[in-house]
N, C-alpha and C positions, 0 to 999 in steps of 0.2 A: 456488345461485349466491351468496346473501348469506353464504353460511358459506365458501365455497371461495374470494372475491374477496380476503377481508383476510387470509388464509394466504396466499394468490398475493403479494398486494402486498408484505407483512412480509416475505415469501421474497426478493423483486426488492432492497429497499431495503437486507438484509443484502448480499445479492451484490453491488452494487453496493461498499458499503462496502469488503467483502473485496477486489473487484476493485481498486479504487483502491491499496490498502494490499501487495497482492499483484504489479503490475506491475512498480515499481522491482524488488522484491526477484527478482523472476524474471530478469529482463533483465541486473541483478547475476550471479547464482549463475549462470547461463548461460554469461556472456562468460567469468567470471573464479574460479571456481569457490568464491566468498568464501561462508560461512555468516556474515552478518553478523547477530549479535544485539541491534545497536544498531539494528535499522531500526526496531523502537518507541519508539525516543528522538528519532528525525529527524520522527515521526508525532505526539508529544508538542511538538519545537520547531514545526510546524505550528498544533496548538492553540492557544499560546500569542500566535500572530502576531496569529490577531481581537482575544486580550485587550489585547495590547499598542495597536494601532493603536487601538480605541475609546478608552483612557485617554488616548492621544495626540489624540485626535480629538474628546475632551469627556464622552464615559464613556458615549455612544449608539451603536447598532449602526442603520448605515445600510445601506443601497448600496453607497455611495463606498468607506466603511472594509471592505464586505466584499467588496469589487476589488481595495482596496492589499493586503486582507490575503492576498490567493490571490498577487499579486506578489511580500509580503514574505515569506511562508511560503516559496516556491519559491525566492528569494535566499538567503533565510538557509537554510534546509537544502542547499543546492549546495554553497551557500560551505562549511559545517563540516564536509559530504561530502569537499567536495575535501583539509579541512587535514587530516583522520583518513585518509584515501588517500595523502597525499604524504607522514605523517608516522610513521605505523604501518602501513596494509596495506600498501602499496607494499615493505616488507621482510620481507612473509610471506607471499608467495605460493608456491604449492605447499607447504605446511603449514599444511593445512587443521587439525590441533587447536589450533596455534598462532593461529589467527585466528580459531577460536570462542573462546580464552580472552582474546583481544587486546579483543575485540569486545565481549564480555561486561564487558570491565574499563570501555570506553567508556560503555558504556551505565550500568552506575554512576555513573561519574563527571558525566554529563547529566542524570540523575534528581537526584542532591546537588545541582549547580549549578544547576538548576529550583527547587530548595528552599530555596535559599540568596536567589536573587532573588525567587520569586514565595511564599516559604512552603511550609509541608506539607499546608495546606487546600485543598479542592478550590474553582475561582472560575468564574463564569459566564462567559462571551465573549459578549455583545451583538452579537444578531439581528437585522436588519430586522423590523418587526413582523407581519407578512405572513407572514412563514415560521412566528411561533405558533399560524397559522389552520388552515385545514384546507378540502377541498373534500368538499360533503357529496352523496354521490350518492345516498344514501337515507336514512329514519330511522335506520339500524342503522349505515351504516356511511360515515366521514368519511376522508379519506386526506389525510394532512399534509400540507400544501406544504411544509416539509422535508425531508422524505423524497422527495417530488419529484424536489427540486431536487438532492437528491443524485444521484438514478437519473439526470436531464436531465447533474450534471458527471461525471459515471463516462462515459457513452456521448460526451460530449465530448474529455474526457482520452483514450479509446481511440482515437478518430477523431486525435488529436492526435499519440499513441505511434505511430500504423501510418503515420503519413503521413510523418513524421519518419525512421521507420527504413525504410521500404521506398518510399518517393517524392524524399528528399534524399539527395545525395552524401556527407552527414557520416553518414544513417543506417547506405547501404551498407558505408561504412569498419566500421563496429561489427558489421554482419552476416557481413563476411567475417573479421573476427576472432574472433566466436563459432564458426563454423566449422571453420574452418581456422587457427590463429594462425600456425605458422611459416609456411606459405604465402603469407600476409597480410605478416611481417616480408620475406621476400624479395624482394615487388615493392615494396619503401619503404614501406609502412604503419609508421608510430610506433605500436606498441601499447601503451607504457606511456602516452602520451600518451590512447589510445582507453580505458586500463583507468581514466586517473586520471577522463575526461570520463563514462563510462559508472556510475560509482559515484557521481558528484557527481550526476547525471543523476536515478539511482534514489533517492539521499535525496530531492532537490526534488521527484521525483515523493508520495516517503512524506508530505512537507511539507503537499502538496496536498489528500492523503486528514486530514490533522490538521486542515485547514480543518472536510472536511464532517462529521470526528466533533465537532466543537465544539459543531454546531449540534444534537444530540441531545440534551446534557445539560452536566451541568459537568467540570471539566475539571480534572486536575493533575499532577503529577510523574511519576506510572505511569500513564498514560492508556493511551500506548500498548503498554505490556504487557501489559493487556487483549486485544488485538485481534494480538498475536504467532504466538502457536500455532494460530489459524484461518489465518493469513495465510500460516506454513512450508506446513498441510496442503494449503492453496488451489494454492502454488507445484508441490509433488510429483505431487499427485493432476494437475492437469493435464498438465504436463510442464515440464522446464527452459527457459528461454532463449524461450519463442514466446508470442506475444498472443496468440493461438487459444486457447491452454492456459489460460493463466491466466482464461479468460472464460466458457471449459468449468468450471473446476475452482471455482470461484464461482458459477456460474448452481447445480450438483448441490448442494455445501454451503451455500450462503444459501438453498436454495427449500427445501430437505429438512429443515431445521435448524428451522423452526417447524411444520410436519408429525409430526413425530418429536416435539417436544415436547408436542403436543395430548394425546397419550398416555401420555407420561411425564413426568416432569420434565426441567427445563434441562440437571444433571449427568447424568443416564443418557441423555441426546438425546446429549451431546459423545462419553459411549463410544462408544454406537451407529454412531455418523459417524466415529469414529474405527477402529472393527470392521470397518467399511466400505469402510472408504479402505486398511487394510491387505491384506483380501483385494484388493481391486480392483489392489494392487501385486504381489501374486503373478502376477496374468497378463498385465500391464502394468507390468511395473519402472523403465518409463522413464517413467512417466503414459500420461494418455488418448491427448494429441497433443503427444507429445515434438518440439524442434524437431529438423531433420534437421541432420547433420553430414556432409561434405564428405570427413572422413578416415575412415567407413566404405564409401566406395562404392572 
């Protein structure tokens, strides 16, 4: 048990991460069928929000600043969602190579402008001091209150997404546009209006996840292109468009992903998972739990 608890836990704390990181971009590529590869830029403007607010706030990582900073991270990734939605995707939809190279250009141009205001070195974002502890359940083995607290805002943030999209009337607007979009246009639904709110939605969501990567380590300009290629495989492997999926397709690669490496290394752990997720698309092309569409029945 002391050897199988901290693979378990290190399994939970990655999926968790992935999870966070993984929701926007699902609920994106779902509604609107965008590959957006700037979602680790909106992941990166989330990190930056702790650094900012503590410099604003005295140069300490409290509480306080680490509430404003989950506020300002989700404002300010909305808002730049929305300007890169009204001002580039919004005129490329259905030309999907056109918006991976739209998107790809964005995401340069956010990593420069990251570089430009905060440097090219990596900076810490100030922690409550609490969260550098850890809760010791035995001589052997200690479980961070970071990591925690991340697993505690992921099951929050999901609790947040389901209740939003499947308990409020602005959710169902977005559900029956995932669906069915003409159908949706015919009985008065604005769907660019639901495409431009559903993508601003999914950055502030990415913002959220830039919080809890801060609290890991440091932090800078490509933070979140680290955390890209787990987060596309997170979205497939599950399925497009459903919060089921993405919590399935997170729980197999974060629990598996420290397992696998016990026995090999970090890189041959990522093929492996990667060998994985490819077979598992030959007999599942649409992921584990694809969500359902309205215009195959």
């Amino acid at each position: 048990m002391e050897e199988f608890l901290p693979f378990l836990f290190n399994g939970l704390s990655i999926s968790s991460i992935l999870l966070l990181t993984a929701i926007g971009l699902s609920i994106v590529f779902g509604m609107m069928g965008v590959i957006n590869f700037a979602h680790g830029e909106f992941i990166m403007i989330g990190c930056y929000s702790t650094y900012i607010v503590s410099l604003v706030m005295g140069g300490e990582g409290t509480w306080l600043t680490l509430i404003i900073a989950f506020f300002l991270s989700f404002i300010l990734s909305f808002s730049i969602g929305f300007l890169v939605e009204k001002f580039i995707i919004k005129r490329l939809y259905a030309r999907p190579l056109d918006s991976i190279l739209a998107t790809w250009g964005v995401s340069l141009i956010l990593q420069q402008v990251a570089r430009n205001i905060f440097g090219s070195n990596n900076v810490n974002a100030p922690m409550p001091k609490i969260l550098n502890n850890g809760w010791k359940i035995s001589e052997d083995i200690t479980l961070p209150y970071n990591r925690l607290f991340i697993i505690l805002i992921s099951i929050l943030v999901c609790l947040f997404v389901y209740y939003f999209m499947y308990k409020t009337p602005k959710g169902r607007i977005l559900q029956s546009v995932m669906q069915n979009r003409s159908m949706a246009a015919c009985i008065g639904i604005n769907t660019k209006k639901a495409d431009a709110f559903t993508f601003s939605f999914g950055c502030g969501l990415a913002g959220i996840a830039g919080i809890c990567i801060s609290m890991l380590g440091s932090i800078g300009p490509s933070t979140g292109q680290n955390y890209i290629i787990d987060t596309f495989l997170v979205v497939i492997l599950g399925g497009i468009g459903g919060l089921r999926g993405s919590i399935l397709g997170a729980l197999l690669i974060g629990i598996s992903s420290p397992f696998i490496e016990n026995f090999t290394t970090s890189s041959m752990a990522k093929v492996i998972i990667l060998c994985l997720v490819l077979i598992t698309l030959q007999y599942k092309p649409q992921g584990l739990s694809p969500m359902k569409d309205r215009t195959i029945d």
